[in-house]
N, C-alpha and C positions, 0 to 999 in steps of 0.2 A: 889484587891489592888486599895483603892483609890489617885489617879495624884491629887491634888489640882494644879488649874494653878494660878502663881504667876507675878502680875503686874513688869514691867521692874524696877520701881520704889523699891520693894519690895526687887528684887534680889540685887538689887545695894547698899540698904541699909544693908542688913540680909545676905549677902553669904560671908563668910571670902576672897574669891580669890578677889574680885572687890572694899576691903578694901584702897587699895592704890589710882584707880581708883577714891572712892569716896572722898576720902580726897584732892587728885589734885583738884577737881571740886570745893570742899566746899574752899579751898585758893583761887582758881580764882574766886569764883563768891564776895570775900572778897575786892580782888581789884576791880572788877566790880560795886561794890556797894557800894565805899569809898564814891564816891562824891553825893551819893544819902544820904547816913548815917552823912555825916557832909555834908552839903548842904553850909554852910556861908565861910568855907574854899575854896571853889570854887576854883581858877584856880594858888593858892598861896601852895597847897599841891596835890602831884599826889603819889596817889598807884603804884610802879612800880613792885614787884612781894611777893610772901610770899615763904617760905623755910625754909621747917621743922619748921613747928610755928613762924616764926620770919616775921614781916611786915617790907619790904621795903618802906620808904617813902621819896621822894624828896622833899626838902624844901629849898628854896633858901633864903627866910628872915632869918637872925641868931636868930633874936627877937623871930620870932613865933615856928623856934625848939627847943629851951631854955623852950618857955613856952609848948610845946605839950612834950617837955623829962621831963617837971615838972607834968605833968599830965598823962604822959602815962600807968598808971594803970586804970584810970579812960578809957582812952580810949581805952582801950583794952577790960575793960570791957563791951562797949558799942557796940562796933563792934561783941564780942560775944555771946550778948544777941540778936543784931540783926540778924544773923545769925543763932540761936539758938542752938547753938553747941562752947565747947569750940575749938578752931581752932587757935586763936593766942594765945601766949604764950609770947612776947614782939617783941620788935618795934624797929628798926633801923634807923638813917636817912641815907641818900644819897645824893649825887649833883649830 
């Protein structure tokens, strides 16, 4: 009987039990990598968590969440191509 040994990487993607696991990982690294994927929004919008496909975003201008809830398909889309995986499913604000 041949063992194939499987990179950690591998398991994590491919074994149903670490399913959960890996989807926690791939929404944190969503907000991790908000202010890298919009770079000019800078310090006027902060990723604060994602939950069950839904982005938390803080935005204190009324102006620019008016205009990111007028766009928010586009930017979902962008965030999940960066990503490579669909992972957000829409977008909330917060204060």
């Amino acid at each position: 009987m041949s063992h194939k040994i499987k990179s950690v990487g591998e398991i994590l993607n491919t074994d149903k039990e670490f399913k959960k696991f890996t989807l926690k990982a791939k929404e944190q690294e969503v907000v991790e990598k908000f202010p890298e994927i919009f770079p000019k929004l800078g310090k006027l919008v902060e990723a604060k968590r994602v939950d069950k496909g839904i982005l938390f975003l803080s935005v204190e201008n009324s102006v620019l969440r008016s205009e990111l809830n007028l766009n928010k398909k586009k930017t979902i889309e962008i965030i999940n191509n960066n990503i490579g995986e669909k992972i957000i499913k829409d977008i909330k604000f917060v204060n």
